[in-house]
C-alpha atoms as one frame of an Amber mdcrd trajectory, in Angstrom:
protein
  66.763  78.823 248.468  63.586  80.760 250.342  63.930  81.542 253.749  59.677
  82.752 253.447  57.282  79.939 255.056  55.015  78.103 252.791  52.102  80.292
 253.534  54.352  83.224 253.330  55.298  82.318 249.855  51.101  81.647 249.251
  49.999  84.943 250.872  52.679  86.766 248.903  51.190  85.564 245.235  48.832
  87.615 243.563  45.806  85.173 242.694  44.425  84.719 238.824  40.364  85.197
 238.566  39.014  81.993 238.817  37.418  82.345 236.023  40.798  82.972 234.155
  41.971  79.603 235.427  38.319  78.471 233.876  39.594  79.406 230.758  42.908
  77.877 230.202  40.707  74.884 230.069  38.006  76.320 228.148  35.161  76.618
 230.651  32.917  79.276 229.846  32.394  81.063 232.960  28.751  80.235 233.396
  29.586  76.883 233.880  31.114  77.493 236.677  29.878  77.070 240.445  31.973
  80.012 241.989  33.187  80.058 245.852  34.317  83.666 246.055  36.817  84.434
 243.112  39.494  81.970 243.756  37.531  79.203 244.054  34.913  77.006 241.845
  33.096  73.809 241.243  32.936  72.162 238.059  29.581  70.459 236.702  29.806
  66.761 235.723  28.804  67.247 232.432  32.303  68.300 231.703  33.159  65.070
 231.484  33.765  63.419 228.276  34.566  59.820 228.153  36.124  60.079 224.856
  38.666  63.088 225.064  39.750  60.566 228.614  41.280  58.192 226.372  43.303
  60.399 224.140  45.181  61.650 227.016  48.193  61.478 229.530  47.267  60.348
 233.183  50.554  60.333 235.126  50.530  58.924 239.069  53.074  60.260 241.239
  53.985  58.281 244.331  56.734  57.349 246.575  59.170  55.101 248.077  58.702
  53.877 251.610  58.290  57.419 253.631  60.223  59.098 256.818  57.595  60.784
 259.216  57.904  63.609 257.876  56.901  62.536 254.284  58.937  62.615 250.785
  57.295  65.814 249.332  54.978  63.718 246.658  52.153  66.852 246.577  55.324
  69.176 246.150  56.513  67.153 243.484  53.438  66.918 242.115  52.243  70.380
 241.675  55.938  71.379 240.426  55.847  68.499 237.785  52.171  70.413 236.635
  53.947  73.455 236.172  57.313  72.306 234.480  55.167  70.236 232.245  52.742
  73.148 231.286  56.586  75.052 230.452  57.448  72.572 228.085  54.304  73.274
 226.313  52.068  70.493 227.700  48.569  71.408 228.509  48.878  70.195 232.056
  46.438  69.819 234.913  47.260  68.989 238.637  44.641  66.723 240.301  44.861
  66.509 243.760  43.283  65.104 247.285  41.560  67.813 249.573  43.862  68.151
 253.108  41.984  66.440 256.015  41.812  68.713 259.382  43.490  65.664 261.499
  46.634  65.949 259.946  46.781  69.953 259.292  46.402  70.694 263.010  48.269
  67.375 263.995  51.745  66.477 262.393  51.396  68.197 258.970  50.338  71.809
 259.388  49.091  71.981 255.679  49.174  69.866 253.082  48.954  71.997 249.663
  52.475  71.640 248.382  55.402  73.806 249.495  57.623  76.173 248.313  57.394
  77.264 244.835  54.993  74.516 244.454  51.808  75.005 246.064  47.673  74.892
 245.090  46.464  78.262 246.405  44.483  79.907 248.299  46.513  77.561 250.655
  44.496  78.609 253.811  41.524  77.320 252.471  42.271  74.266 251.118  43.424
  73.332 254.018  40.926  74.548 256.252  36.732  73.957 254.981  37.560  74.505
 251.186  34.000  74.081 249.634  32.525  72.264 252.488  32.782  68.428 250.773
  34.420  67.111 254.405  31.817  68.356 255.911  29.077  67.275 253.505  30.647
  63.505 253.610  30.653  63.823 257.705  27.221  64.665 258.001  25.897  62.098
 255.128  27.994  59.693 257.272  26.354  60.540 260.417  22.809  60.798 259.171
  22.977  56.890 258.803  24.681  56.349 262.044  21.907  58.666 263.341  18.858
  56.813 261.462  20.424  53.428 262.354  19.991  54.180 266.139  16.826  55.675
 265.810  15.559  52.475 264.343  16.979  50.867 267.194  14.262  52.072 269.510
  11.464  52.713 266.983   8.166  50.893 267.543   6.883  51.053 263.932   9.479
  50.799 261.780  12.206  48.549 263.954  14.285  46.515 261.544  15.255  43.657
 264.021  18.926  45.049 263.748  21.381  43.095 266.165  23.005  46.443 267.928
  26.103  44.313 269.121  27.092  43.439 265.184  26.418  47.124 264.133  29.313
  47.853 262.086  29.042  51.704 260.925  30.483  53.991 262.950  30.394  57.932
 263.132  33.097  60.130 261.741  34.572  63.713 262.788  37.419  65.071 260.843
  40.245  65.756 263.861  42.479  63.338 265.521  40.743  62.638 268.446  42.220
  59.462 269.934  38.994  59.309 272.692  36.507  58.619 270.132  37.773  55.751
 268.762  35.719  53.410 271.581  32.648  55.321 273.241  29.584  54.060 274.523
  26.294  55.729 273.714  22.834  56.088 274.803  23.223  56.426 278.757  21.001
  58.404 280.544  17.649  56.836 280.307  14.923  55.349 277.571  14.841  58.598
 275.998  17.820  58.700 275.256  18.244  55.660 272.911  19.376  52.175 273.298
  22.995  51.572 275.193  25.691  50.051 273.122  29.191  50.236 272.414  30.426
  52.917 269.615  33.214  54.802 268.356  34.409  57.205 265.674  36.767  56.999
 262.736  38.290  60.155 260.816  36.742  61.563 258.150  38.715  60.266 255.497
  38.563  56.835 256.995  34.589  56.967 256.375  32.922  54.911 253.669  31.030
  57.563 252.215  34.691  59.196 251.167  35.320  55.989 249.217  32.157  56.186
 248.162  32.601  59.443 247.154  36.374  58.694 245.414  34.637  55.609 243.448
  31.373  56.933 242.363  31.012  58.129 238.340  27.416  59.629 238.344  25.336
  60.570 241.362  22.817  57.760 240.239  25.735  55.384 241.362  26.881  57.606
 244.377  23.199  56.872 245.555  23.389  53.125 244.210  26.593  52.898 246.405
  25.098  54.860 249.649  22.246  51.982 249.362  24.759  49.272 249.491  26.287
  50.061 252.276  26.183  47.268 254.748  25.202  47.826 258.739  25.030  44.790
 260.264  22.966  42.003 260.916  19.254  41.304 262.573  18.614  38.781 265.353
  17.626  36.316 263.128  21.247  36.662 261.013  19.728  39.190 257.778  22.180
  41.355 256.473  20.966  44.755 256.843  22.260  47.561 254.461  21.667  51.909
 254.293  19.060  51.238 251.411  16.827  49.051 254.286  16.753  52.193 256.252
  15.651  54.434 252.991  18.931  56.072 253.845  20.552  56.725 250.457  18.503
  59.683 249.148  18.694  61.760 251.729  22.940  60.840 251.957  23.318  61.929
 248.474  21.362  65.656 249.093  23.910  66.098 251.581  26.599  64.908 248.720
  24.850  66.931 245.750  27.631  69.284 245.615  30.192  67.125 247.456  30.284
  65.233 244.098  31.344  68.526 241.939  35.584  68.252 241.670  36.649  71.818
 242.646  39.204  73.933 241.152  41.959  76.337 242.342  45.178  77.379 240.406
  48.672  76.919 241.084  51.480  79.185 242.306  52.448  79.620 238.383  48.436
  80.181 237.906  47.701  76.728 236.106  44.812  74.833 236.846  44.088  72.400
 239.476  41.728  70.270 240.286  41.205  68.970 244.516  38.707  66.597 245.045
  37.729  63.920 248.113  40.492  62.805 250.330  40.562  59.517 251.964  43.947
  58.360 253.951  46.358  55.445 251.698  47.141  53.338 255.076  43.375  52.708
 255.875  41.080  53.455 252.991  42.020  53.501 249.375  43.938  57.148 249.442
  43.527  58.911 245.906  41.419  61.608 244.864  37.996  60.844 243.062  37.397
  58.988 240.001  35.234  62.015 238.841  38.264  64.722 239.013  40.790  62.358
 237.587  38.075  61.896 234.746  37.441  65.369 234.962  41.197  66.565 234.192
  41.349  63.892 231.746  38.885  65.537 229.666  40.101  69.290 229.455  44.235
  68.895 229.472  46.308  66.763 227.590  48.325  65.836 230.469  46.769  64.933
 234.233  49.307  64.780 237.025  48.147  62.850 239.936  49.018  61.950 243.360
  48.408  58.961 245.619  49.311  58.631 249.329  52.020  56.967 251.444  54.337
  54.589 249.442  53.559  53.197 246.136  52.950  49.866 248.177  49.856  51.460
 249.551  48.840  54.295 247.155  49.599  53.754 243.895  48.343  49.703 244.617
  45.244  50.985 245.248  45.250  53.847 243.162  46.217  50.693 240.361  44.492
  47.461 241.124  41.326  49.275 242.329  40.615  52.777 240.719  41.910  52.689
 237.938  40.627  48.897 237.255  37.025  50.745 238.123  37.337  53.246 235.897
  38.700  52.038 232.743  41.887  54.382 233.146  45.608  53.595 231.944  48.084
  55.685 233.108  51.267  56.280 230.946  54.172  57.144 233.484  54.793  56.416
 237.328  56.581  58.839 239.268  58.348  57.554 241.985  59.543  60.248 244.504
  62.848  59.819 246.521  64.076  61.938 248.679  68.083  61.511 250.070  66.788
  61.629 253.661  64.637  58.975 253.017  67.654  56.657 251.720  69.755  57.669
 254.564  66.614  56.278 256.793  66.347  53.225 255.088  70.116  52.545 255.380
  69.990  52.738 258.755  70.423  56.429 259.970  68.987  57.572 262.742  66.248
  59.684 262.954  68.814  62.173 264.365  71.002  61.638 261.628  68.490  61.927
 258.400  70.191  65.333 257.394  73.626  64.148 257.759  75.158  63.010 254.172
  75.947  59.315 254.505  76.857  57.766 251.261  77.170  54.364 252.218  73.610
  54.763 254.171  72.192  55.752 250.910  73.676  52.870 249.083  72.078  50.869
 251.586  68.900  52.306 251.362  68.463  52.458 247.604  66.930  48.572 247.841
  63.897  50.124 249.241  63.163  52.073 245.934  64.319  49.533 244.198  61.856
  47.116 244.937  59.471  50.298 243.947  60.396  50.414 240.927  59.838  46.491
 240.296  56.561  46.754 241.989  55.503  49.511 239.168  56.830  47.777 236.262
  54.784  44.619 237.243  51.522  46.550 236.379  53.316  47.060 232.616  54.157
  51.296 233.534  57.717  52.445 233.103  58.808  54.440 236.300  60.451  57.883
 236.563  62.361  58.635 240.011  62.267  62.145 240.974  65.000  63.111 243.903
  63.195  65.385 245.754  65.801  67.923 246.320  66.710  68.879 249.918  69.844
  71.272 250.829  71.553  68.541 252.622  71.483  66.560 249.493  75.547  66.236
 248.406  76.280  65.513 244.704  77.976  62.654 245.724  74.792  60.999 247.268
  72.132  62.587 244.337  74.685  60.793 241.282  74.644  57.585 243.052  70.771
  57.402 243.337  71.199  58.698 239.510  73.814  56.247 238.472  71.900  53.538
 240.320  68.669  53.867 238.265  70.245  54.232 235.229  72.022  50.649 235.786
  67.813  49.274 236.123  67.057  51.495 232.832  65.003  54.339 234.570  65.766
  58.013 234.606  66.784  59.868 238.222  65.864  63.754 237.627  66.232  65.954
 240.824  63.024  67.845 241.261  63.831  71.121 242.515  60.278  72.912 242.618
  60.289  73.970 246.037  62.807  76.233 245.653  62.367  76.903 241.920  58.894
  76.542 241.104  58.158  75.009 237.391  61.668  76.159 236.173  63.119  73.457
 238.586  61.089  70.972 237.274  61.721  71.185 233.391  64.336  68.317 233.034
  62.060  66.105 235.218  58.820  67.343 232.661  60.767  66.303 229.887  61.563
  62.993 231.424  58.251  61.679 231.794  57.051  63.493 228.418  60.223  60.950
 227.404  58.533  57.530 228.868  54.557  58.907 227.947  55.944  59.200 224.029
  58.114  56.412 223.552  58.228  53.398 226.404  54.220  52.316 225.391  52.696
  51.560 228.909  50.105  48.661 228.826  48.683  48.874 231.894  47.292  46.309
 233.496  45.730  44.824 237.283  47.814  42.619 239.481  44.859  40.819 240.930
  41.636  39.865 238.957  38.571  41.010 241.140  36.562  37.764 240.424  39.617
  36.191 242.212  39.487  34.424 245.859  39.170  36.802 248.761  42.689  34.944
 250.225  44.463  35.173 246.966  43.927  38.821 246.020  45.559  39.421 249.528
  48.534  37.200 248.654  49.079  38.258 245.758  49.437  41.913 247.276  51.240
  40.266 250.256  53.853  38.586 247.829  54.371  40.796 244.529  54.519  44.106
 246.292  55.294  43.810 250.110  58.083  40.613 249.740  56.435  38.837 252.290
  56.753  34.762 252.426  52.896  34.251 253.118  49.858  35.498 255.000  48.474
  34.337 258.207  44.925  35.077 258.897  43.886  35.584 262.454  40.464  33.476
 264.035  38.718  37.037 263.950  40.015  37.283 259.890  38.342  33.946 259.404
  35.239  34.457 260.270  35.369  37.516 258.541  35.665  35.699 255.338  32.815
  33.296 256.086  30.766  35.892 256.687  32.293  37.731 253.317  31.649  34.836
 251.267  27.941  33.945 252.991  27.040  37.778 251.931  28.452  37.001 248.207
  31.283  39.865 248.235  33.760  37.746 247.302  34.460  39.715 243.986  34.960
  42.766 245.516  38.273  44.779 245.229  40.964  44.666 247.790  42.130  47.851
 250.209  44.738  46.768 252.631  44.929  48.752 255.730  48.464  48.182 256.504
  51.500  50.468 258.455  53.105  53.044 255.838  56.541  52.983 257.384  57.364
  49.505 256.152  57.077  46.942 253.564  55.990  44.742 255.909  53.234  44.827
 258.745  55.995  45.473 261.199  57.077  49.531 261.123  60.514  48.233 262.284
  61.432  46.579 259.248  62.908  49.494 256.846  64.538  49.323 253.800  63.490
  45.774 252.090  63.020  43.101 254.609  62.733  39.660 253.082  61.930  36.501
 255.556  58.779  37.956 256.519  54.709  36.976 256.806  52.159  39.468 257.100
  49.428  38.778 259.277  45.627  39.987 258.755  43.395  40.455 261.585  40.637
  40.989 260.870  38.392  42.127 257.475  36.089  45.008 257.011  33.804  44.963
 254.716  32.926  48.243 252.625  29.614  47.324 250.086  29.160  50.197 248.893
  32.839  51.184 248.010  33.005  47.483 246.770  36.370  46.397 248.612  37.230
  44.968 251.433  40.030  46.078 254.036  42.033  43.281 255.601  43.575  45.282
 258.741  47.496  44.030 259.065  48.821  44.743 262.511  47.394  47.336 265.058
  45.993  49.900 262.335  43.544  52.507 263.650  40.873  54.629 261.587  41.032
  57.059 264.288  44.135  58.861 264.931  45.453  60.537 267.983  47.471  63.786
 267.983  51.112  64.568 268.749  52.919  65.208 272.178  53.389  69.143 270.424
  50.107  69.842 267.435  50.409  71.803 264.609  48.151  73.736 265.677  50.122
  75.028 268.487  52.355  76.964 266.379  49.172  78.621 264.379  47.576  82.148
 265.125  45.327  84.664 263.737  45.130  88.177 263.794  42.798  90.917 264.346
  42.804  91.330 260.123  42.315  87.375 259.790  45.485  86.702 258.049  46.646
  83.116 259.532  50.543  82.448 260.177  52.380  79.155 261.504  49.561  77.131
 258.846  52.323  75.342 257.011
């Protein structure tokens, strides 16, 4: 085991030429937009629609997660390189970090260990700019909206009180979530109630994650709805002649980027919006984008699979025409423990019986995955307070529902730790056919596509919608969005919409409160419970335990 920090490890590794990377998936050079020499974009026209369908796209996601997450971007990147040492052309796509969560709870979020994207600093810090470019495309409208507010000429009507955009910064910032704006005096605007979400919570990243072409990106920036006039319009972006000048601030926002691995293979990190609030996978161009220069595409998708790979299922890859061939389902021992009922205290203490206890939670994982027709593969997550005792059981306990257990040991090993767990999906890709297919029809009722989510993959009884929820879907159906895809915003720590209720509660409703509506993105986001888009920072940051010295080489960033 390494005793080196995860940047330690990343600062340590001598870096391949971008444009070697480049060529492991036969880009010419030229092609490429370069960022310095570690660091490119890719043009669209890399893309090829047919090549997409002749290969692997594999998903890795989770069970129901600790605070401290299962490791599923470890897992992932280590997968990429085991699989690329079996002899599979491999390519890791991944989610860019968001700056909330890197100087709040996570302190990076590029892998670990031996299993990391690199350069690791900038990944996680501005990368290529694209969180920057969607925050300013986001407040352009939010700043155009206002000024129509007050304009003489060109005033819409628009009913400030049902405005629904709001502005976006990319930090958890817990006093922006309800502001008021325009004080001060008639040059200074018109006085109404505001408030910001995070970055990744913004439309414009869903936007960005569900676009194909930039003439839909700017399609999509059109649609995007604002609110209503006095007399009870519907105003959208495209009213406001907002969408072209959106997408110049997106025109290289839209380009998937790529890095290399630890072991020098390629990867692919593109968009980033959260799984608990917005739809929380990577863009539909980089997955497409992989697809088209490796055999094999390795994927992540946030949270649990009840949150990210649902999404990632029923509404990307239903958009985009792709199938994936293998589910990975991460576990970690701590994670069983947790759901068994140890303390948080206690999560490193070996606890067989806890772990017996807690395997239900995967369990109903792994039903939830083969209900969309894809065979799972559990990967254990290995953790040095892991016993054998507990690791056979998980083992022994898949086997007895037909699906392979492989501990995953590329933190501490890299792609060589990951080889049994390569061959394992390789196994299920080859020979267990997946015919993948949507839970929910889109053309479906508003209240039924939430049910069925509710039902097949949280457990729960039924769904109660709140007064504020119902007028939300009167207001849904008057606008004709009724066919539009559903992205719950829901608590990651539980099945349910309580974060109490661990393991797999049964007994339960779900309650939605209310209903946001995102045009453009084309889903809408029943919020369950007291889910914010905005989220506040620890008692002790990240960021606390980061410095920089005089050379600008960055410590405590992982």
């Amino acid at each position: 085991m390494t005793h080196l920090s995860d940047l330690e490890i990343a600062q340590q590794t001598e870096l391949a030429h971008i444009n070697t990377i480049a060529g492991k998936l036969n880009i010419d050079s030229d092609k490429l937009e370069h960022y310095g020499k570690y660091k490119a974009k890719l043009p669209l026209d890399l893309i090829d629609e047919e090549k997409i369908k002749q290969n692997n796209l594999i998903l890795v996601t989770a069970l129901t997660p600790t605070p401290a997450g299962e490791g599923k971007t470890t897992v992932s990147i280590g997968l990429t390189e085991g699989l690329n040492k079996i002899g599979k052309k491999t390519t890791v796509v991944l989610r860019e970090p968001s700056l909330g969560p890197v100087f709040g709870i996570k302190g990076g979020a590029a892998g670990g260990g031996y299993s990391q994207v690199v350069p690791m600093e900038d990944i996680n810090l501005h990368f290529t700019g694209d969180f920057n470019a969607v925050e300013k495309a986001n407040n352009l409208l939010a700043a155009l909206i206002d000024n129509n507010l007050q304009s003489k000429t060109q005033n819409l009507n628009l009913d400030g009180r049902t405005i629904a955009w709001k502005r976006v910064i990319d930090m958890n910032d817990r006093v922006l979530r309800q502001i008021t704006i325009g004080l001060g005096g008639t040059a200074n605007g018109i006085p109404r109630a505001d408030g910001f979400n995070i970055t990744p919570a913004s439309e414009v990243m869903a936007i960005l994650c569900m676009a194909t072409n930039f003439s839909e990106l700017k399609k999509r920036l059109g649609d995007i709805f604002i609110g209503f006039t006095f007399d009870k319009k519907p105003i959208f972006a495209r009213d406001l002649m907002a969408e072209n000048a959106m997408a110049i601030l997106l025109k290289d926002a839209i380009k998937p980027n790529l890095v290399q691995t630890l072991e020098k293979n390629p990867a692919i990190i593109h968009g980033g919006p959260f799984a608990n609030i917005a739809q929380g996978t990577n863009t539909i161009i980089a997955t497409k984008m992989g697809l088209s220069l490796s055999n094999y595409v390795v994927t992540e998708a946030g949270f649990g699979a009840d949150l990210g790979a649902e999404k990632f299922l029923n509404i990307k890859c239903a958009f985009a025409g792709l199938s994936p061939k293998c589910v990975v389902l991460v576990v970690t021992i701590r994670a069983l423990r947790h759901h068994g009922g140890s303390p948080k205290e206690e999560y490193n203490t070996p606890n067989v019986d806890r772990v017996a206890n807690g395997f239900v939670n995967l369990e109903k994982h792994i039903e939830n995955i083969r209900k969309f027709n894809i065979e799972p593969v559990v990967a254990i997550n290995t953790f040095v307070s892991d016993t054998d005792e507990e690791t056979q059981l998980v083992i022994d306990k898949c086997a007895a529902l037909g699906v392979q257990a492989v501990p995953s040991k590329g933190w501490a090993e890299g792609g060589f730790g990951t080889q049994d767990l390569a061959k394992a999906v390789v196994d299920v890709v080859e020979n267990k056919a997946a015919n993948f297919k949507p839970l929910y029809n889109w053309k479906s009722l508003v209240k039924e596509k939430i049910e069925t989510i509710a039902k097949e993959i949280y457990g729960a009884d039924g769904v109660d919608f709140d007064k504020k929820a119902e007028l939300n879907l009167r207001r849904i159906d008057s606008l004709g969005f009724n066919d539009f895809a559903i992205c719950m915003a829901k608590t990651q720590k539980s099945f349910s919409d309580n974060d109490k209720l661990i393991g797999r509660p049964t007994g339960f409703r779900v309650t939605v409160r209310e209903i946001e509506i995102a045009a453009g993105a084309q889903f809408l986001i029943p919020i369950l419970g007291k889910m914010m888009r905005m989220p506040g920072l620890p008692a002790t940051p990240a960021s606390e335990n980061m410095s920089i010295d005089d050379n600008g080489t960055i410590s405590g960033l992982s």
